[in-house]
NUVEXKE-980916 format. One line per field, with one value per residue (C-alpha): residue in one letter; x, y, z. Coordinates in steps of 0.02 Angstrom, whole numbers, plus 50000, padded with zeros to 5 digits. Layout:
N
r <- (A ...)
u <- (X ...)
v <- (Y ...)
w <- (Z ...)
***
This chain:
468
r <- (X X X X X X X X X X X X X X X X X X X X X X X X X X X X X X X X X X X X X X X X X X X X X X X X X X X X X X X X X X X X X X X X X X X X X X X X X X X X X X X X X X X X X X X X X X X X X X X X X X X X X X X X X X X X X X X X X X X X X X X X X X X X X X X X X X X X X X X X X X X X X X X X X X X X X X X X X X X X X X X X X X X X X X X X X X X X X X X X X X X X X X X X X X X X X X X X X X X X X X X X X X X X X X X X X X X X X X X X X X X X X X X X X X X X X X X X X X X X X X X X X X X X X X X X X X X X X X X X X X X X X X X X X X X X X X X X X X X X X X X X X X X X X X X X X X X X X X X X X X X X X X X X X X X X X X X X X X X X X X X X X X X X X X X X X X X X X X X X X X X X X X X X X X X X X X X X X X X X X X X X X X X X X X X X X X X X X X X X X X X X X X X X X X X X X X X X X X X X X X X X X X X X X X X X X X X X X X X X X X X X X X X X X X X X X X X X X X X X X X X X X X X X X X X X X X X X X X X X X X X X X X X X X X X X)
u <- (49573 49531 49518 49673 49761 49676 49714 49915 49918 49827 49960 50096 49998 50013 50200 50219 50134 49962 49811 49786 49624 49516 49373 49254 49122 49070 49043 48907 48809 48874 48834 48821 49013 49073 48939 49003 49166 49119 49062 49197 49312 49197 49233 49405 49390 49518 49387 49316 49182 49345 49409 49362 49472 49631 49777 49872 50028 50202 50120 50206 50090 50159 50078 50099 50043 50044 50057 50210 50263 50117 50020 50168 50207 50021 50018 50170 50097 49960 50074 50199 50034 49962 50109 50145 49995 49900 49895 49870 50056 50059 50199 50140 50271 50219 50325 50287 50297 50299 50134 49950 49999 50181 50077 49964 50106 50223 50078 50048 50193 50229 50073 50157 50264 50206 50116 50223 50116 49949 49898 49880 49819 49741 49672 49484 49530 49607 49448 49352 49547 49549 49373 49410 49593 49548 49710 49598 49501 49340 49324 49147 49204 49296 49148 49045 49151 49186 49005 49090 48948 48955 48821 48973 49043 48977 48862 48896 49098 49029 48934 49097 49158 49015 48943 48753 48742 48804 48980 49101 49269 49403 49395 49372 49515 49583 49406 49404 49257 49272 49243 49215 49347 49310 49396 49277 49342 49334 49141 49113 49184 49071 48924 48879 48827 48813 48945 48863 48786 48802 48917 48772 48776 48977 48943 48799 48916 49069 49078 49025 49179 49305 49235 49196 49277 49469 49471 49582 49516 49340 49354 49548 49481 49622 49565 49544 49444 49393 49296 49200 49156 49088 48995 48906 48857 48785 48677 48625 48687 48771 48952 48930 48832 48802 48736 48892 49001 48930 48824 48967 49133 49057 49075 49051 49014 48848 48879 48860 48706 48603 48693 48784 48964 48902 48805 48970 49074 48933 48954 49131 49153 49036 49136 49315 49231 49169 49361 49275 49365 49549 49629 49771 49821 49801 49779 49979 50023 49962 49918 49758 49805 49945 49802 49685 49807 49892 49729 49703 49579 49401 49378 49456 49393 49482 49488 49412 49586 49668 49602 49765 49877 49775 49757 49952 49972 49876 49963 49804 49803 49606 49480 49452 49259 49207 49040 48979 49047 48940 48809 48816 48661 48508 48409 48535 48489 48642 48765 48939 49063 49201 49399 49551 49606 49551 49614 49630 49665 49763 49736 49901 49803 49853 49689 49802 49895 49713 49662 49806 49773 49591 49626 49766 49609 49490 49626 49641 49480 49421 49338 49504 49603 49500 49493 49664 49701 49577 49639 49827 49799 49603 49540 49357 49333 49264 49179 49031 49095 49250 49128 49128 49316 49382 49519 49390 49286 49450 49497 49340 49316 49504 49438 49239 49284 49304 49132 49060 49142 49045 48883 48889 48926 48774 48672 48730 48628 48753 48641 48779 48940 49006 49067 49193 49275 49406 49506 49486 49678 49656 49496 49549 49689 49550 49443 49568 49637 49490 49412 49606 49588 49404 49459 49607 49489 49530 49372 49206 49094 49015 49163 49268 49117 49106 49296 49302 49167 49233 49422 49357 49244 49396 49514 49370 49344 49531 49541 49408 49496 49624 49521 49406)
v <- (51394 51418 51223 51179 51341 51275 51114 51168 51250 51088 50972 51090 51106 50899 50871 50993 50861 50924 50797 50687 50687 50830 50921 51055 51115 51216 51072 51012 51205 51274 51454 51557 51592 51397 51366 51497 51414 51241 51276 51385 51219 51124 51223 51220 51028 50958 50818 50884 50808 50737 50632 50468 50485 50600 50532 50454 50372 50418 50454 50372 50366 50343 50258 50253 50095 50013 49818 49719 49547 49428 49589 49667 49514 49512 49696 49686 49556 49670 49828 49729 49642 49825 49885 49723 49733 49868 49981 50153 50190 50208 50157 50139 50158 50083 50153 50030 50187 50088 50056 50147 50273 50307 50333 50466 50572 50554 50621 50770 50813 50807 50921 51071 51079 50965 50810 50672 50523 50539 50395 50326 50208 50250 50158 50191 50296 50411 50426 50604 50675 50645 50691 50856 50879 50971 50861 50756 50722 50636 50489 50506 50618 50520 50377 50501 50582 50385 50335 50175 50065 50077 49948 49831 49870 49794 49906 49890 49919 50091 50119 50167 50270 50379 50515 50566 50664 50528 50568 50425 50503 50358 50201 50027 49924 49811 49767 49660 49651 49560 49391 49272 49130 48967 48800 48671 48521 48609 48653 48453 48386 48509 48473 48633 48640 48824 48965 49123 49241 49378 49414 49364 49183 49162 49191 49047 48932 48961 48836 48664 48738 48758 48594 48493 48572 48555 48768 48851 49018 49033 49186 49265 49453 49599 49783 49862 50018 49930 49790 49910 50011 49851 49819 49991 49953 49774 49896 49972 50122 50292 50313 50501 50640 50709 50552 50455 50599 50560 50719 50854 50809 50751 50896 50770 50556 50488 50319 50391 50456 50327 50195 50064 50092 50060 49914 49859 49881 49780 49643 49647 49671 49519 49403 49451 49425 49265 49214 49181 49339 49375 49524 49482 49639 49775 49744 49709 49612 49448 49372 49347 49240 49147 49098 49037 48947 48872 48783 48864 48977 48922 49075 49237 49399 49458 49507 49406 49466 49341 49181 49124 49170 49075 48908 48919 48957 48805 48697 48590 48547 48580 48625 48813 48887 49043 49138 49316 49464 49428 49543 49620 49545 49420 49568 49669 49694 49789 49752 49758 49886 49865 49890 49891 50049 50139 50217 50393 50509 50649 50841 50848 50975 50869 50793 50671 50607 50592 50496 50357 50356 50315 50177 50109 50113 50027 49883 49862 49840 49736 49537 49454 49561 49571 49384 49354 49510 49406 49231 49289 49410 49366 49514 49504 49577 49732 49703 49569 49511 49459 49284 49243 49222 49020 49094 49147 48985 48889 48983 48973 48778 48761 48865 48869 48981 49134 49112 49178 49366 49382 49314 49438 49590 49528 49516 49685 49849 50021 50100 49990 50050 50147 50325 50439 50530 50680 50603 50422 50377 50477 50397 50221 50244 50342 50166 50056 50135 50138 49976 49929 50018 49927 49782 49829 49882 50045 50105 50034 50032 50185 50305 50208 50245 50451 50468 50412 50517 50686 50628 50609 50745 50870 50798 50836 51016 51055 50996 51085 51243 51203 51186 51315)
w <- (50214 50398 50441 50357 50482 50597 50586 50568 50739 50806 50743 50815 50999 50971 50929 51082 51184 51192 51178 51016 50915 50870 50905 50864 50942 50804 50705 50813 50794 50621 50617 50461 50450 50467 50336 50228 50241 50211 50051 50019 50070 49935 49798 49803 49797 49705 49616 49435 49338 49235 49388 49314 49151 49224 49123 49274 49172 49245 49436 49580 49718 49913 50048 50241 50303 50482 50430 50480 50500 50415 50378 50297 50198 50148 50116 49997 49894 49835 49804 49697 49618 49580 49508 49399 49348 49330 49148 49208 49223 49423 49543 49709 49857 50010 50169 50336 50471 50627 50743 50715 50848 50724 50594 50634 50739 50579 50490 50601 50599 50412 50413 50487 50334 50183 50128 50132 50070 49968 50060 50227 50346 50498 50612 50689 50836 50725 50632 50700 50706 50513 50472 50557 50500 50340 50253 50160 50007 50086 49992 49956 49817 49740 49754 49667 49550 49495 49493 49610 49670 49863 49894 49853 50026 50177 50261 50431 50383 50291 50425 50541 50397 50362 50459 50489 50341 50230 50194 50187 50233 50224 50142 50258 50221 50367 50478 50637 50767 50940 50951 51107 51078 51190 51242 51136 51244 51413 51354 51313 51483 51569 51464 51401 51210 51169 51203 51335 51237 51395 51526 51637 51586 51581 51768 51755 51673 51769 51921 51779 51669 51836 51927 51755 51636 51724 51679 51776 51734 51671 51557 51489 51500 51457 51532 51375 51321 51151 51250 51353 51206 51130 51284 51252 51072 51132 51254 51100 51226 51161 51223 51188 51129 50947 50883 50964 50878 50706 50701 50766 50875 51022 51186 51340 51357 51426 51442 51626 51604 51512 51640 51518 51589 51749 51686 51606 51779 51878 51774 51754 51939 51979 51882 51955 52124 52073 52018 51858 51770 51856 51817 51669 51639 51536 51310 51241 51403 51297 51467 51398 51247 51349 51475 51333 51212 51347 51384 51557 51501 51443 51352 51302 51215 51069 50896 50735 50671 50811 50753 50655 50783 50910 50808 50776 50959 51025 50915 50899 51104 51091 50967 50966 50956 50921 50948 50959 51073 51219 51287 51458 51500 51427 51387 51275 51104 51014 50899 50877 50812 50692 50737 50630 50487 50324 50189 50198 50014 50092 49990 49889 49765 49637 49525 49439 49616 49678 49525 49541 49713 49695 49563 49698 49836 49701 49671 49860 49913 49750 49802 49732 49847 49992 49986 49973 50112 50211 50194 50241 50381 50472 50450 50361 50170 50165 50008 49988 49822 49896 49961 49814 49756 49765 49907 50017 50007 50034 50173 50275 50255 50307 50451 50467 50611 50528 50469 50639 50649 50450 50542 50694 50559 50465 50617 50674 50619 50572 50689 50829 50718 50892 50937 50845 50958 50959 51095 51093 51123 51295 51339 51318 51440 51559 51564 51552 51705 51810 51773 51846 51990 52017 52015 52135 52230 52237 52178 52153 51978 52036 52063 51925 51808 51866 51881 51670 51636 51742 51657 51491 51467 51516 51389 51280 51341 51314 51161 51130 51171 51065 50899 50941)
***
């Protein structure tokens, strides 16, 4: 089929170094001929109207996953659970492949030749690459083929997943959003009650928290590309075009046009001039975290997924508060986008693999392991039912802080679930570098925000090429 040729020669212009992700521009214009082919691609769909009783006794199904230490641990549990337990006669064989970015290049280049899992784990930049790939079995097929209830899932997770025409391609599994963490003590000796809801009003707060507080650094901020593309979603802002890439693989960013990276650099800018916001590196230099847990940072920004690591790193030296990802300014109105991985049914041609895969998937993501997967690792449950289960209660009045991250993903609309885009590896390391050379002051907002835009949108172009 011509995406799955395609999508061979893109995987081998990749392991030769070329860009990672993928996009189309066809995809955002189909003409008669990519039409034609789509259905063509549909109708050789592996899913019959049999899917939900294939015989799947004696199938051994293999899974990449990117979970290690806790996570492993956690992950383990549930694949030696399934295959105590379940009846269908399926042997799951989870294989740990090293980091997110391991994952996906392992996968490529098992591509070029053959499958070499029927499942995998990949994490949300990786998410247009896949949906364009032509490896996999979108999992709304399987959701309809199954007649499974996907109101059980929590919208705004889905949300991420799906694309404008309603197709839900990978299954949410591991889900994090950004949280603001703060120093409850250094808040109380400053006398403020309530955590900033904006970037504006960390700057309000910051002298009482320095001069009252005893805080040493008012906010523990790491240059990272997920943070500013969380500050676009609490714009309510696009980060790029087709619908944020939901409609079509996305040809160029705007976030330069409609003006919310530049909003974002302002802000950011003001508060590093202030001293309120030092530069403490880059994300993975745990600076950040050091500065927070250490108790010399008020506040830090950083993943829901964080919060056990944090409490175990503060060893109880001050009472840790969490509240929303804060806004860029008083008057933003967005929401929040989730982070993390799904669950991705590669094409093995096989009915009866995708079967046992799908009933592996449907054990993963039930409330009594989502709970437990929640209570062990941080990372929310991706189905509401999960709320329910005596684990989850536990776990969230042992630590009422995790109840915040499941308030902001309530309180966010799916209209705020964020951009796919073909080259979003590249385009972190295009922001995070600027925003470091801003606040080096080798550039200001304004050229920082055209220089990601100009470096962005010709990673895009090339790719482009590649796939076109």
């Amino acid at each position: 089929m011509k995406r799955k040729v395609l999508a061979a020669m893109l995987a081998a212009a990749l392991a030769a170094g070329a860009l990672s992700g993928c996009g189309n521009k066809a995809n955002a214009a189909k003409t008669d001929d990519t039409q034609a082919q789509d259905t063509a691609d549909a109708a050789d769909s592996v899913i019959t109207e049999n899917f939900a009783n294939v015989d799947t006794n004696g199938t051994t199904v293999t899974f990449w996953h990117s979970m290690g230490g806790v996570n492993g641990e956690a992950m383990d549990y549930l694949v030696n659970k399934f295959n105590d337990e379940n009846t269908d006669g399926i042997t799951v064989e989870a294989v740990y492949q090293g980091e997110y970015d391991d994952t996906i290049n392992k996968l490529k280049s098992a591509q070029i030749g053959n499958m070499g899992a029927d499942l995998v784990q990949i994490y949300d930049l990786g998410t247009r690459f896949m949906i364009d790939s032509g490896w996999v079995i979108p999992m709304q097929e399987m959701i309809d083929a199954d007649g499974y209830d996907i109101s059980q899932i929590e919208p705004n997770v889905a949300a991420y997943y799906t694309t404008e025409d309603g197709v839900m391609y990978s299954m949410p599994f591991n889900s994090s959003t950004p949280l603001l963490y703060y120093n409850k003590d250094m808040f109380e000796a400053a006398g403020i009650t309530e955590a900033p809801k904006s970037l504006a009003e960390i700057s309000e707060i910051g002298a009482a928290l320095e001069e009252k507080g005893g805080a040493q650094e008012v906010l523990a901020i790491s240059i990272y590309g997920w943070y500013f593309e969380q500050f676009m979603c609490k714009q309510g802002l696009d980060l790029a075009d087709q619908e944020n890439g939901r409609s079509g693989a996305a040809e160029k960013v705007v976030f330069d046009e409609n003006g919310g990276g530049l909003n974002i650099l302002n802000a950011w800018k003001k508060l590093y001039d202030e001293g309120y916001a030092p530069n403490v590196g880059r994300s993975g230099s745990d600076s950040a975290t050091a500065d927070f847990t250490s108790g010399k940072a008020a506040m830090m920004l950083g993943s829901s997924a964080s919060l056990k690591q944090l409490l175990e790193d503060s060893g109880g030296k001050f009472e840790i508060g969490t509240a929303y990802y804060p806004a860029v300014s008083d008057s933003d109105e967005g929401g929040v986008s989730i982070g993390g991985a799904s669950l991705w049914a590669l094409n093995n041609e096989d009915e009866k693999q995708a079967a046992a895969t799908w009933k592996f998937i449907k054990f993963l993501i039930s409330p009594e392991s989502q709970a437990y997967w929640n209570a062990n690792t941080g990372y929310f449950p991706i189905v509401t039912g999960a709320q329910e289960e005596p684990v989850f209660k536990d776990n969230i009045a042992k630590y009422p802080q995790f109840q915040t991250a499941l308030d902001q993903l309530h309180d966010s609309s799916p209209e705020y679930a964020g951009a796919l885009l073909s080259v979003f590896p590249e385009a972190r390391q295009i922001v995070e570098t600027q925003i470091e050379n801003m606040l080096n002051g080798s550039e200001t907002p304004e050229s920082a925000v055209e220089n990601m835009a100009d470096e962005i949108n010709e990673t895009i172009e090339d790719y482009n090429l590649v796939n076109g």
